[in-house]
Every structure is written in structure tokens, then in C-alpha cells.
N, C-alpha and C positions, 0 to 999 in steps of 0.2 A: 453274678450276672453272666450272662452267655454272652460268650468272647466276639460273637459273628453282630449281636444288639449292638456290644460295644464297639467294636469297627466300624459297623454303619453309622453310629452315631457322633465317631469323628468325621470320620469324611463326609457323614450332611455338616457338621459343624466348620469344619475347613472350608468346604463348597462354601456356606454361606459367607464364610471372612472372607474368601476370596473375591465374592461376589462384588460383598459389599465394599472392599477397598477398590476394587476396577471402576464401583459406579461412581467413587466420591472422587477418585485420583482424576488432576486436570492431566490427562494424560502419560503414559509411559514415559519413563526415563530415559533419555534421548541418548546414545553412548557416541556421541562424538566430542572434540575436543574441547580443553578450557575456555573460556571465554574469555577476550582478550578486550583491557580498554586500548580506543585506539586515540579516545581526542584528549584524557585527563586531565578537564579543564570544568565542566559543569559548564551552565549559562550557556547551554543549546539548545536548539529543537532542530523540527524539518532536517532529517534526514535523508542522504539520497545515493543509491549504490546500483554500481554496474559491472560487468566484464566481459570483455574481451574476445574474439576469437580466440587468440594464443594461450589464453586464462589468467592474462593482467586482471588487475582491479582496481577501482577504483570507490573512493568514499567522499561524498564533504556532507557540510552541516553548517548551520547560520549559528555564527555565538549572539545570542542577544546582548550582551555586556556590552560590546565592543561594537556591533553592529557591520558584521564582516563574515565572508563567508570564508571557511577554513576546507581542506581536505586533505588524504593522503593516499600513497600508492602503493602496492602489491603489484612489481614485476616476476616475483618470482623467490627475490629471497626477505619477503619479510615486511612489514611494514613501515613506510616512511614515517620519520614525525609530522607531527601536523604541520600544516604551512596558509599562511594568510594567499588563501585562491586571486581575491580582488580586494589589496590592499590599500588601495587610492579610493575609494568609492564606498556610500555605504551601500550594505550589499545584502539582501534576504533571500527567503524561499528559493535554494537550489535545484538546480535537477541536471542526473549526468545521464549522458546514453552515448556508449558505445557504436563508433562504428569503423569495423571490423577489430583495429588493433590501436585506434585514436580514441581516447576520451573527449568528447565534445562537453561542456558545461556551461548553463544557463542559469540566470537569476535574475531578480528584479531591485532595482536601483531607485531613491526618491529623496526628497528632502525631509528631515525629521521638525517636529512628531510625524508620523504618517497616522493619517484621516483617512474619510474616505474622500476629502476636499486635497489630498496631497494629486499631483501632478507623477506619473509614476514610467518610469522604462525599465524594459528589457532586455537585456542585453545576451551573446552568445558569443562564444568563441573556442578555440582548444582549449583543455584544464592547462596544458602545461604554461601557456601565456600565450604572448600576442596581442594586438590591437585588439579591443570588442568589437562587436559587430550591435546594430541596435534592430533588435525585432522587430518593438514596436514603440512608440514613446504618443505623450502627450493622452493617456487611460489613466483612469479611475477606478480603482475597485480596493476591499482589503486585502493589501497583499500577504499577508501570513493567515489569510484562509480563502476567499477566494482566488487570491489571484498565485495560483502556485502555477507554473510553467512548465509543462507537460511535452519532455521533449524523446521522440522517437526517429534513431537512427533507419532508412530506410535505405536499399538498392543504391541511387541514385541524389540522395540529399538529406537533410535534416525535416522533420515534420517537428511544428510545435503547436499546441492550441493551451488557451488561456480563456477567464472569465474575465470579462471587466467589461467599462462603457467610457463613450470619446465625451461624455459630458458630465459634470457637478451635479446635475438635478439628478439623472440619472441614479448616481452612485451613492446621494444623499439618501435616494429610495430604496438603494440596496437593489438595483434592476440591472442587473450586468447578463450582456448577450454572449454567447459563443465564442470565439474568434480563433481562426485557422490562419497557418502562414507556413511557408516554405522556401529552403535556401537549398539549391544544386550544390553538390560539391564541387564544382568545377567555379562556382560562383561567390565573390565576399557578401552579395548583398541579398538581406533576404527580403521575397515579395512581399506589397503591402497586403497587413491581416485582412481578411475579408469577414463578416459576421458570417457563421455558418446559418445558426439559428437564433432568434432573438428572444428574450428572457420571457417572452411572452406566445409564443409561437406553437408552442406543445400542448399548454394549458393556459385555460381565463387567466387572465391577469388578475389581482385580488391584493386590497390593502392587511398589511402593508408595506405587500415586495413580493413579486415574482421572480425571480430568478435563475440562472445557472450559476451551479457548482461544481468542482473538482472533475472538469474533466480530464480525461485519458486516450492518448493516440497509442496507434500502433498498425506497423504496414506488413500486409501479409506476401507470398512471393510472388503473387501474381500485379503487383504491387499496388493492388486497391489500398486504401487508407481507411481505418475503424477506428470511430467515436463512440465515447460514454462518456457520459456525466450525470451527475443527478440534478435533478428538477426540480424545484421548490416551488409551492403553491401555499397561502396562506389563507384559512376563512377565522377572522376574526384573530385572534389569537395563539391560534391552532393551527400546527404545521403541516402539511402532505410531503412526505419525498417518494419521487420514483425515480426508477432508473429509466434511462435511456441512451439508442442507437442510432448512429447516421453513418452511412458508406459514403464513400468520395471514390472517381477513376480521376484518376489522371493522366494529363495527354501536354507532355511538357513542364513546363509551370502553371499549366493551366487546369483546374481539375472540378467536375460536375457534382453536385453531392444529389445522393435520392431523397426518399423519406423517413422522416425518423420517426424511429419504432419505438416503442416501450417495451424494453424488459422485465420491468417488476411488474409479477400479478400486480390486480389490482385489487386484491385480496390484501396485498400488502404496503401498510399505508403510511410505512416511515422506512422507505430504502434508502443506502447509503452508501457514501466513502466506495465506489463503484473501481476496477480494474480491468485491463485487458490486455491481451496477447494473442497475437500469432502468431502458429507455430509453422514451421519448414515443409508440412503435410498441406498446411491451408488452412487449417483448425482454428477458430476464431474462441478464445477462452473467455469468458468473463466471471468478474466474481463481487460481490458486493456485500451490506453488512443487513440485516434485515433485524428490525428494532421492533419488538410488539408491545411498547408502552409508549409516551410519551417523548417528543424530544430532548422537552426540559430536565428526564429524568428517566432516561433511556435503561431500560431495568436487567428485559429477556435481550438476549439478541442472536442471530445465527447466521455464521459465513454462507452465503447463495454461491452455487456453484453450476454454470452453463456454459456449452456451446452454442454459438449460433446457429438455428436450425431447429432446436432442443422444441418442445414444444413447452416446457415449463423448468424453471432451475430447480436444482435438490439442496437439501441441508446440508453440509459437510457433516453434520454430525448433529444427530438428533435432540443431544439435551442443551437447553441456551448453555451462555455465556452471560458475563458481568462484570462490568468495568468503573471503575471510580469513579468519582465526582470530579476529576484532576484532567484537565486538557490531554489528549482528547477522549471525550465522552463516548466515542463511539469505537466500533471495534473498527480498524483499517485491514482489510483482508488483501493481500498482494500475492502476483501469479510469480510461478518460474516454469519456463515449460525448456524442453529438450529433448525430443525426439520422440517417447512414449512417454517420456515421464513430465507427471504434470504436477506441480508441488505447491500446496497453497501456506501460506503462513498468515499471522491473526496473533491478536493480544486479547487476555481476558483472563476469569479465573471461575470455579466454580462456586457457588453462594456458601456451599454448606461446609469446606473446607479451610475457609478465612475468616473464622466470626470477627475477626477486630482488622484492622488496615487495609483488608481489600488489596493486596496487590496482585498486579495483572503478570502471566507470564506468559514467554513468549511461544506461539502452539503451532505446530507443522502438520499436516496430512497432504499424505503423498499417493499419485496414481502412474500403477506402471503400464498401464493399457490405453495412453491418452484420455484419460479419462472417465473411463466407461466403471472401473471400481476403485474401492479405495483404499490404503491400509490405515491401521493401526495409529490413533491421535498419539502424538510425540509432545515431550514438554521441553523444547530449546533450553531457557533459560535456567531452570530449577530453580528460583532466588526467592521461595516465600517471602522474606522480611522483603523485599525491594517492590518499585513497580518497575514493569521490563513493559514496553510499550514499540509499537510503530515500526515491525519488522518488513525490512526488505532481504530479497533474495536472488539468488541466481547457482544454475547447474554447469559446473565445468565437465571437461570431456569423458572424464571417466566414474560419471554417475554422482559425483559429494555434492550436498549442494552446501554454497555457503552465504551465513547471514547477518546480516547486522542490525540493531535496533537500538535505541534510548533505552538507558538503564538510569533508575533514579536511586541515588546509595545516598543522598542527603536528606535534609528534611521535605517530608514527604506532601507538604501542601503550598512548597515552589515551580511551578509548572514549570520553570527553566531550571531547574537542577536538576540535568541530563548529561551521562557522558555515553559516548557510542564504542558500542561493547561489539564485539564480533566471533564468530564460531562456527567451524564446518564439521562434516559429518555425512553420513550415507542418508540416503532418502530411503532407503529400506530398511527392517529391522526383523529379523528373524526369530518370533519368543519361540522358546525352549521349555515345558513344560515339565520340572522331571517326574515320573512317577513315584507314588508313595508305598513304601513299601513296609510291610507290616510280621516284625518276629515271631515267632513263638504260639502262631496260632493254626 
């Protein structure tokens, strides 16, 4: 056979393995470090991770067992053991935010079982301890999904917003409204919540529950305040989620909100698990999870990716994704920004390379132009056997960014057999492609 037939017909054959493992692979192989457990305990969820100006860090997590919120710290050399956050109280759905080189930590406090009939507070104060402080008390809502407390370090005080409702009928409906609130740093007590928007305000109300979900603050430097949440509409049986937007100025304690927008086309008719940041430029990021099947069995899905201003979001990446039947069903997509670089992270896996357990890993794409393009999908976790779920992130000063997420290494159909796993690494990746070279011809 002629030697020049046969060389072409490697390298169409190579090109094509090559092709075909790029399209199947959930992303490139990440080359950053091991993955470290940090809680080795199982029986958690709701993860929640921050850091620092100086590049403290910090972590907790709700142990369901125990019903207590745990965390630990990264000064510099290394990780703390876990330690019980709020050991007197039972204690769920945390959330930390940084502000500038203090850990501030929020959760929600109730008496067990919790219902959506349970009486429910929220409490805030430094991680390190001290007296709580109460946000808000005497709400209703589910706290380990809607009512997760969404807390963002600002300029001059703390921002939190939260779903829930001040009544029983209410929450029995599953119709929990907006609510916003704010505490000065200079001040112990924060002002009372005010509803921004009510569960019915965006769209008809419809049995059997309108609602808001998961919303997310965040204060840019000019120090407006930016809301998202998702919207929930029901006809009949059959869910709608969109996303949505609402600005606030502030002038004191006191602050004006405008009109809230929608950000999800309305092309798209199950948006989700919604995020946001702003960045030191003014850049307002957001990112959400977009579902093109049902909720009950959320199939296709794909990280939305926008600025405000944008005239429509982009896919992070054009083929879905696919997540287990195992809480949570949906993909959670979370922002890290830092100066140009914008870095979104997501759980999920791809269909055709899992035939049997489905485990989700954990996937980074990163943009070093604020945005504007993007590289190369990364695979954080690498764990096919595990499910790696619900990463968060953040970039310290010299570009790594680092991550933490639930890692399920038990049996695999306990939604709380989770321990939080962590790993940093460069937000860029430089492939190398080396040429093929051919003897003798």
C-alpha cells in the first residue's frame, strides 16, 4: 500500500479518536491539587464557603444527624478541624460572607420536626462566636430549600434576603414573598425585613403556589444592592421557573428598590438555582441553571451565563448536562469573579459516558476577559464512581481559584451522605498539543 494512503489514514483515524474522546470527555483534566476531606463525618448538606481579603477562608455545612451547623478555617497554614459553629441551638442552611478579613455566619434556627407550620429565626453573627444577632424571627417557609439566607458583605454592612411568609396559611400554600434586611457594621441590630417583592407580584398567582425561590444578593461599588431569585408559577400541575432582577440604592438604612426584570428568556420555561456577583469594575454577573424537560425529571440542562445590560444569556457550553435523581436535581451553577477573571463552577455529568450510577462531577469554566470569552471546560473532581455535587468558589490574589463541594463516597441513594471535599488550582490551563511525527517515510 502507498506509505503517504497509509499516513493519511492514521491521522484521519487519530483526528477522529481524538474527536470523539473530546466530545464524550466531561471535561479536561483539571491539574490542580488533591482533593482534601475537610468535615469526615457524612450526614451533611448545604454547603457554604468564602474568603477573605488577606486569603483566609473559610467553610461550614448543616450535619443533618445532629442538627448543627459545623465549620472550619484556613488562615494560612492549613485547615482547622471541624468545630460545632452553634452548638447550643439547633441550627440549618448556612451561609458565610466575608467582610474584608472577618467571617460573618448566618443560619436558620426552629423547633424540630420543621414543617412549613414550624415557627422559624434567623440568626447572624461572627463565625468565630459571640452573642447572635436575630435577623428575622417569627417566618415560615421550608428552611432547607426555600428558606436558605443569602448573605452578602457590602462597603458599609451586611445585606441579607431570604424567602419565606409572617403567616401559617401562607406557608401551608407554599407562597412565600421576598424579604430584604440590613445591618451597619457599626450597628448590633439589624433593620426589620421588609418584603421586596411578594410571591405574587411578578406573575398571576396560580394553584397550587406561587412563589419565590433561592434568592441571591450582592452589592456592587457604587454600592447599589442586586437581587435574583427564581419565580415559580404553577398551571395545574406543571411548573414555570424564571429567573429574575431587582436593584435597590441605598441612602442610609434606608433603600428604594425599582422594577424587577426578568432574566430568563421566555423561551425558557424551567430556569433555575440563579447566582450573582459584582465585580470591582461594576459588572453585574449572573448565572442560572436552564432545564429543557420537566421539573419532575429535569433531563437536558445548561449553565446560563450573563451580564446585566446583556441583551440575552449564553450557554457556557453548548452540549447539556445531566444530574441524578439524588437531591439536588438540578444543576447549581456559582460565580467567582476577580478582576478579569470570571469563573463559573456546576455539577453534572455527561449521558453517554456514565451508563450505570450517573455520578455528577464537579465542572469549572473560566473567562479571563470579564467575560466576554471562555476557555476550555475543566473536570474539578475526577470521581466517576462518587457523586461530587454543589460547588462553590472563590479567586485569591494570585489567580488559583479554590473550591469546595459535597462528595458522596457512601451509599449512593442517601441524600445526606455527603462530606465536603476541597481543591485549588489555576483558573487557566494551557493544552499542549504535541506533533505526530512519522519515520521512515
Amino acid at each position: 500500500m502507498n506509505k503517504k494512503i497509509v499516513v493519511a489514514c492514521v491521522v484521519v483515524g487519530l483526528a477522529i479518536t481524538l474527536s470523539v474522546s473530546v466530545a464524550l470527555a466531561t471535561g479536561y483534566r483539571w491539574p490542580g491539587s488533591t482533593s482534601t476531606n475537610l468535615s469526615n463525618s457524612k450526614n451533611l448538606r448545604v454547603t457554604t464557603f468564602d474568603m477573605g481579603s488577606n486569603g483566609d477562608m473559610a467553610v461550614a455545612w448543616a450535619r443533618s444527624d445532629l442538627d448543627r451547623v459545623y465549620g472550619s478555617l484556613n488562615t494560612g497554614s492549613g485547615w482547622s478541624a471541624p468545630t460545632a459553629l452553634v452548638p447550643d441551638m439547633n441550627a440549618w442552611s448556612p451561609y458565610l460572607a466575608y467582610a474584608d478579613t472577618t467571617p460573618f455566619l448566618t443560619w436558620v434556627s426552629g423547633d424540630l420536626p420543621v414543617y412549613q407550620t414550624t415557627v422559624l429565626t434567623i440568626y447572624e453573627r461572627e463565625m468565630s462566636g459571640g452573642t447572635p444577632r436575630v435577623v428575622a424571627d417569627g417566618i415560615y417557609a421550608s428552611p432547607q430549600v426555600s428558606l436558605w439566607p443569602n448573605m452578602a458583605a457590602g462597603q458599609d454592612g451586611l445585606h441579607i434576603v431570604f424567602a419565606a411568609t409572617d403567616n401559617i396559611t401562607d406557608s401551608n400554600a407554599y407562597r412565600w414573598d421576598l424579604y430584604y434586611t440590613y445591618r451597619p457594621y457599626t450597628q448590633t441590630n439589624w433593620i426589620e425585613p421588609t418584603v421586596v417583592v411578594t410571591y405574587s407580584q411578578v406573575v398571576p398567582e396560580s394553584d397550587p403556589g406561587t412563589r419565590v425561590w433561592y434568592p441571591r444578593v450582592s452589592e456592587s461599588p457604587d454600592g447599589k444592592v442586586h437581587v435574583v431569585w427564581r419565580q415559580e408559577e404553577r398551571y395545574g400541575m406543571l411548573p414555570e421557573y424564571s429567573i429574575w432582577y431587582v436593584e435597590g440604592t441605598r441612602s442610609g438604612s434606608d433603600i428604594s428598590w425599582g422594577s424587577a426584570v426578568q432574566l430568563s428568556p421566555g423561551s425558557q420555561l424551567l430556569a433555575a438555582r440563579p447566582d450573582i456577583l459584582a465585580d470591582a469594575a461594576g459588572r453585574v454577573h449572573v448565572v442560572w441553571a436552564e432545564l429543557s424537560d420537566t421539573a419532575n425529571s429535569p433531563e437536558e440542562q445548561y449553565p446560563n451565563y450573563m451580564q446585566l445590560g446583556w441583551a440575552a444569556p449564553i450557554r457556557l457550553d453548548p452540549s447539556y448536562f445531566k444530574v441524578s435523581a439524588m437531591n439536588p436535581t438540578w444543576v447549581r451553577a456559582t460565580l467567582a469573579v476577580r478582576g478579569e477573571r470570571v469563573c463559573v463552577t456546576w455539577h453534572g455529568f455527561r449521558e453517554d459516558e456514565v451508563p450505570l450510577g450517573h455520578p455528577e462531577e464537579i465542572l469549572l469554566r473560566c473567562s479571563m476577559d470579564g467575560g466576554q470569552t471562555w476557555d476550555e471546560l475543566l473536570n474539578i473532581s475526577n470521581t466517576p464512581t462518587d457523586v461530587s455535587v454543589s460547588p462553590v468558589s472563590a479567586i485569591d490574589a494570585t489567580g488559583r481559584i479554590h473550591i469546595v463541594w459535597e462528595e458522596n463516597t457512601g451509599a449512593i441513594e442517601n441524600k445526606y451522605d455527603y462530606d465536603v471535599y476541597y481543591a485549588y488550582g489555576p483558573t487557566q490551563v494551557d493544552f499542549v498539543f504535541l506533533p505526530l511525527v512519522f519515520r521512515g517515510f
